[in-house]
C-alpha positions in Angstrom: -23.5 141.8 183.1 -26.2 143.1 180.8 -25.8 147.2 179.6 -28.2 149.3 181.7 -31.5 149.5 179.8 -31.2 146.5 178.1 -34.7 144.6 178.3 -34.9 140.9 179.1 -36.6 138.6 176.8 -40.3 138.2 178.4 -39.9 134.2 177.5 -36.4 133.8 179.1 -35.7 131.0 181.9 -34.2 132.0 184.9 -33.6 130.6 187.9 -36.0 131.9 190.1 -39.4 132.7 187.7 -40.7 130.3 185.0 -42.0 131.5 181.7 -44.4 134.3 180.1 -45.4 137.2 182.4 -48.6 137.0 180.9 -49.5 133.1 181.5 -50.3 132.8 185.2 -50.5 129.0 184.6 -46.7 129.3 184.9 -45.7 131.4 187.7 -44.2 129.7 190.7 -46.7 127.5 192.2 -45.9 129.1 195.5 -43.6 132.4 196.3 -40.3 131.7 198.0 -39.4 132.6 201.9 -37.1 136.0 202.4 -34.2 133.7 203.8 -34.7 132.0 200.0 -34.9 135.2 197.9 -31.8 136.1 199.8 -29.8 132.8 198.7 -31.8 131.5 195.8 -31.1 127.9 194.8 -31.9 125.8 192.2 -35.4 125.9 191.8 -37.6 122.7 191.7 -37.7 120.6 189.1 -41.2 120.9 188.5 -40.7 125.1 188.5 -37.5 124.4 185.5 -40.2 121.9 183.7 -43.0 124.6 183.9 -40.4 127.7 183.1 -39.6 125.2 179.7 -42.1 124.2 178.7 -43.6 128.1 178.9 -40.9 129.1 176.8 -41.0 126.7 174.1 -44.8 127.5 173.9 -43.9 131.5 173.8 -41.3 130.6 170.9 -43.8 128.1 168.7 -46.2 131.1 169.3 -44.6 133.3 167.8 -43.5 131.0 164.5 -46.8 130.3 163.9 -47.9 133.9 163.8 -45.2 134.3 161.4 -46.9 131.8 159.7 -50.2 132.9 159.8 -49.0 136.3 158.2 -47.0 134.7 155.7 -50.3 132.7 154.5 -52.4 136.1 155.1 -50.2 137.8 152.6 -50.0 135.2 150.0 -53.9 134.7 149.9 -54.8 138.5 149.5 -52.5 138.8 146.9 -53.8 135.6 145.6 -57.4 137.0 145.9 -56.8 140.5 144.0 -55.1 138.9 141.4 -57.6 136.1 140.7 -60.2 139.3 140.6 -58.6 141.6 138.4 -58.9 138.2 135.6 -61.9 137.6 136.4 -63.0 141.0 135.9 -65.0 141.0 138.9 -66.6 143.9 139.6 -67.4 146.6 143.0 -70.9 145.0 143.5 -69.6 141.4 143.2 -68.8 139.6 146.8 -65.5 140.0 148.2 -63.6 137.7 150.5 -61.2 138.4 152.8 -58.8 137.0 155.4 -57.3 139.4 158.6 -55.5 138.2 161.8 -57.1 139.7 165.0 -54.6 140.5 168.2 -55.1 138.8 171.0 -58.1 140.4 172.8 -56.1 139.9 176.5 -53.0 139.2 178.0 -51.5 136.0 177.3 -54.1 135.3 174.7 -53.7 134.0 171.1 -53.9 135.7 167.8 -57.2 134.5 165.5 -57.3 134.1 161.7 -60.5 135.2 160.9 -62.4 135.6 157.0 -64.7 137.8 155.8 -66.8 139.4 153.1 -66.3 143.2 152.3 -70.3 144.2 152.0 -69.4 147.5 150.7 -66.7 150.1 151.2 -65.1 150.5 154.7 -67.8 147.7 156.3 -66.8 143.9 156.7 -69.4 140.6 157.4 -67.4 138.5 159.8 -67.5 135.0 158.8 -68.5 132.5 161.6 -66.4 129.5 161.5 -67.9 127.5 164.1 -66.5 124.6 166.5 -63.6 123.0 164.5 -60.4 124.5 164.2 -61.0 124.8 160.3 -63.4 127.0 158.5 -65.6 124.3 157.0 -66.7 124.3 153.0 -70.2 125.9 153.8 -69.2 128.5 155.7 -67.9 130.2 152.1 -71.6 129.5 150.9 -71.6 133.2 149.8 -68.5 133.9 148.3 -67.7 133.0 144.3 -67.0 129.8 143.4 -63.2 131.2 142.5 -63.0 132.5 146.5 -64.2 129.4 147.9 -61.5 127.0 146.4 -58.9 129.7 147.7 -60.5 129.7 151.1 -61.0 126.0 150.8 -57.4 125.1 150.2 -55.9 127.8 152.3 -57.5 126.2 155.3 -55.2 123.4 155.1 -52.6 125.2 156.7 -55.1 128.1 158.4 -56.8 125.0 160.3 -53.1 123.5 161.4 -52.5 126.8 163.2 -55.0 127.0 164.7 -55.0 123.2 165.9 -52.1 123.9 167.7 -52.4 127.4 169.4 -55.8 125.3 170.7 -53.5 122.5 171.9 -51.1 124.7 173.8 -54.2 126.5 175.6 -55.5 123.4 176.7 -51.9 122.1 177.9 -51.6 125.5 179.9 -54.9 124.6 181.3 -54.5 121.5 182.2 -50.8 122.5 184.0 -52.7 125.6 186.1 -55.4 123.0 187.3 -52.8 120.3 187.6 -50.6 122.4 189.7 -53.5 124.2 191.6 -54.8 120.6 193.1 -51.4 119.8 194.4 -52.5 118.2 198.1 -50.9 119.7 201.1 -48.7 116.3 202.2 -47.1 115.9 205.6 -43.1 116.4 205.5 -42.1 112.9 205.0 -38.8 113.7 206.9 -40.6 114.5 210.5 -42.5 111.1 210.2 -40.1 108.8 211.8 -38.9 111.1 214.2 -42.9 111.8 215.1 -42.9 108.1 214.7 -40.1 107.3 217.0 -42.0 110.2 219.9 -45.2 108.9 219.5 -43.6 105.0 220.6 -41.6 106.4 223.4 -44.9 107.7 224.6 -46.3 105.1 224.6 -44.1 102.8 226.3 -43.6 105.6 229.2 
């Protein structure tokens, strides 16, 4: 039994819930009875597929933010250096790369570039549709920046590929799930069969 005050991992299956608090596409698709929540089974299969598949999404979230800060690091550094060679000066344009929070609950981090304009004020860079910052959109920076950019982007872009992927795969399980039809019980139909032909012959 787990000390008092020890906290549960957020992406832990259990029995009885599936997945992330924060992703509603993976709460129970329908709450259980009291006589249930008194004497919890196993839960569905689908509820254990939806609970697993919400975890292993939590966990390949959080290595690729790893990632992502791992690569944010390495090209600042990368950046300063290159600029203290080439001698670059206060006025010259600066790039930059920062990773946003996610802006609401169950949301995805963003890697985002942009170009200091002067001290303490930033110029967001747009990066479009794709899930890579395309060549133009470092049309401003130096020559130096933009092959840094450029190449970083290779691994920026793959990150962000799949953090796309996964929202799409949560939306397509929450509208999956949502349009489940309400089906008659399959078990009452031959007795209700067998009724209706005694009816009948009556």
């Amino acid at each position: 039994m787990p000390e008092r005050g020890t906290a549960t991992p957020k992406s832990q299956v259990t029995g009885g819930a599936a997945g992330h608090p924060d992703n509603g596409w993976a709460a129970p698709s329908r709450p259980r009875a009291a006589d249930d929540a008194r004497n919890p089974g196993p839960p569905p299969e689908s509820e254990v597929a939806v609970a697993a598949l919400a975890n292993w999404f939590a966990l390949e979230r959080l290595q690729l933010r790893a990632a992502a800060d791992t690569s944010e690091i390495a090209v600042m550094e990368r950046l300063r250096t290159e600029r203290r060679r080439q001698g670059v000066g206060p006025g010259a344009a600066r790039l930059g790369l920062r990773i946003r929070e996610p802006r609401r609950p169950g949301g995805s981090f963003t890697i985002e570039w942009f170009r200091v304009q002067r001290r303490g004020r930033t110029q967001y860079i747009a990066r479009g549709t794709g899930d890579a910052y395309p060549r133009y959109a470092f049309a401003g920076a130096l020559p130096w920046e933009r092959g840094i950019a450029v190449e970083a982007e290779q691994t920026l872009g793959a990150i962000r590929r799949r953090l796309r992927l996964m929202k799409d795969i949560e939306r397509r399980v929450a509208d999956f799930r949502a349009s489940a039809p309400q089906l008659p019980d399959i078990e009452k139909r031959p007795d209700q069969s067998r009724a209706a032909a005694g009816g009948e012959s009556a």
